[in-house]
C-alpha positions in Angstrom: 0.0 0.0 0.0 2.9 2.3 1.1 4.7 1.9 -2.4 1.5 2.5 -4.5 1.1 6.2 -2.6 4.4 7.0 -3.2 4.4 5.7 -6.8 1.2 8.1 -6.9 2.8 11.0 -5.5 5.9 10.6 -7.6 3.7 10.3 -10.7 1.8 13.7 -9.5 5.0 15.5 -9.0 6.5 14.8 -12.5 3.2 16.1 -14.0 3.0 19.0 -12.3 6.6 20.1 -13.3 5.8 19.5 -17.1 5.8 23.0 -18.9 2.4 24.3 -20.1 0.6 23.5 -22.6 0.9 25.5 -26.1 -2.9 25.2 -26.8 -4.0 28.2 -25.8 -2.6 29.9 -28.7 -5.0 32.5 -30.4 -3.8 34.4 -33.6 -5.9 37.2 -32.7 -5.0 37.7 -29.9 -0.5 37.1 -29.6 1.6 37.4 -25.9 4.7 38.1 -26.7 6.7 37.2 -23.0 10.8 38.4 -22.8 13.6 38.5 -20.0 15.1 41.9 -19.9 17.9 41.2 -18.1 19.9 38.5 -20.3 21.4 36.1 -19.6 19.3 35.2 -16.7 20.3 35.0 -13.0 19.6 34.8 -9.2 17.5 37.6 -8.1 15.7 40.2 -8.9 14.2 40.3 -12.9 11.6 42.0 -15.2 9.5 39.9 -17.3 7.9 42.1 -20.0 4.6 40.9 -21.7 2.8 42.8 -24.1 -0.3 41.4 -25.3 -2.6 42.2 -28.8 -5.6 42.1 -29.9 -6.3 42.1 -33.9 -2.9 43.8 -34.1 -2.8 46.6 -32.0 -1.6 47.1 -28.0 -4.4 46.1 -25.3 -4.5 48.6 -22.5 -6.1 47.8 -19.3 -5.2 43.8 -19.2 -4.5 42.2 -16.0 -1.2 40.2 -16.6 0.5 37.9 -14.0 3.3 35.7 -14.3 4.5 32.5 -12.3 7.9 30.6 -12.6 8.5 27.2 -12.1 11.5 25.2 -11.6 11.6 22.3 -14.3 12.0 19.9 -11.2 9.3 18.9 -8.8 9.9 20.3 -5.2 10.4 23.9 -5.8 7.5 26.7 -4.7 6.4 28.9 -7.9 7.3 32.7 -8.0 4.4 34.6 -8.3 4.3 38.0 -9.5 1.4 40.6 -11.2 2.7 42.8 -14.0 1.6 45.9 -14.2 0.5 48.3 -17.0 4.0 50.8 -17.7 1.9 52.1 -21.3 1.5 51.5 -25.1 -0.4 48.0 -24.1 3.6 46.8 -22.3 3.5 45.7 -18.8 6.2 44.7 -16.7 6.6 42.8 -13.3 8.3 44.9 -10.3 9.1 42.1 -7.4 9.8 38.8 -9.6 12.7 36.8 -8.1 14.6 33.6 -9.4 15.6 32.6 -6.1 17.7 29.7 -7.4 19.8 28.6 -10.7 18.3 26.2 -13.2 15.8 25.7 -15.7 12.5 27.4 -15.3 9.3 28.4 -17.0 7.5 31.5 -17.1 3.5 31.4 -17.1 2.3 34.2 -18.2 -1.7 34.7 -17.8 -3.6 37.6 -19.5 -6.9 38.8 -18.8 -8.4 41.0 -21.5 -10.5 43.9 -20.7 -13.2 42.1 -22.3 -12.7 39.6 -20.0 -11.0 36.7 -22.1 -8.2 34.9 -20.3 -5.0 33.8 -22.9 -1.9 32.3 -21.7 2.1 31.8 -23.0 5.2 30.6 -21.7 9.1 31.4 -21.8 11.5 28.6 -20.6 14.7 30.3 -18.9 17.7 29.1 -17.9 18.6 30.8 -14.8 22.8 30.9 -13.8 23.8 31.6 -10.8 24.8 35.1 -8.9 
């Protein structure tokens, strides 16, 4: 009984580190998601997103973007973006607090109220 549970847990742990899913894609409506601080490393970084709709900047959005580690254990950094102007928003208090490979979750919230997601895999060094 004790091994199945852990074989269960260890299965649930490898899933939940898998990168998202690309199938939220809508060509209407593009995230484009960058570093600005290259290359990447422990501490403090801004994560720019700047969503679209039918071409042209969207103002008002709520953005917020998570990172996760690419192995299981690790707590995801969360962090809101907010609006900086011309439809760009930027996070102020995301923190890789340790080196590796991680993936950014970015989640978008039109003004309309339609919810669009992309990702950025990072590879974070060390101070």
């Amino acid at each position: 009984m004790m091994r199945a549970l852990l074989v269960v847990a260890l299965a649930l742990a490898l899933v939940a580190c898998d990168p998202p899913a690309e199938g939220d894609a809508d060509p209407r409506r593009p995230i484009s998601v960058a570093l600005l601080e290259r290359p990447a490393r422990v501490g403090p970084a801004v994560v720019e997103v700047r969503p679209q709709l039918d071409g042209a900047a969207v103002a008002g959005a709520t953005v917020q973007v998570v990172g996760d580690m690419t192995h299981a254990g690790m707590v995801p950094v969360v962090a809101d973006a907010t609006d900086v102007g011309g439809g760009t928003y930027r996070t102020n208090d995301f923190l890789f607090d340790m080196a590796g490979d991680w993936v950014l979750s970015v989640d978008v919230t039109y003004p309309d109220g339609t919810t669009r997601s992309a990702s950025l895999a990072v590879s974070v060094e060390g101070r």
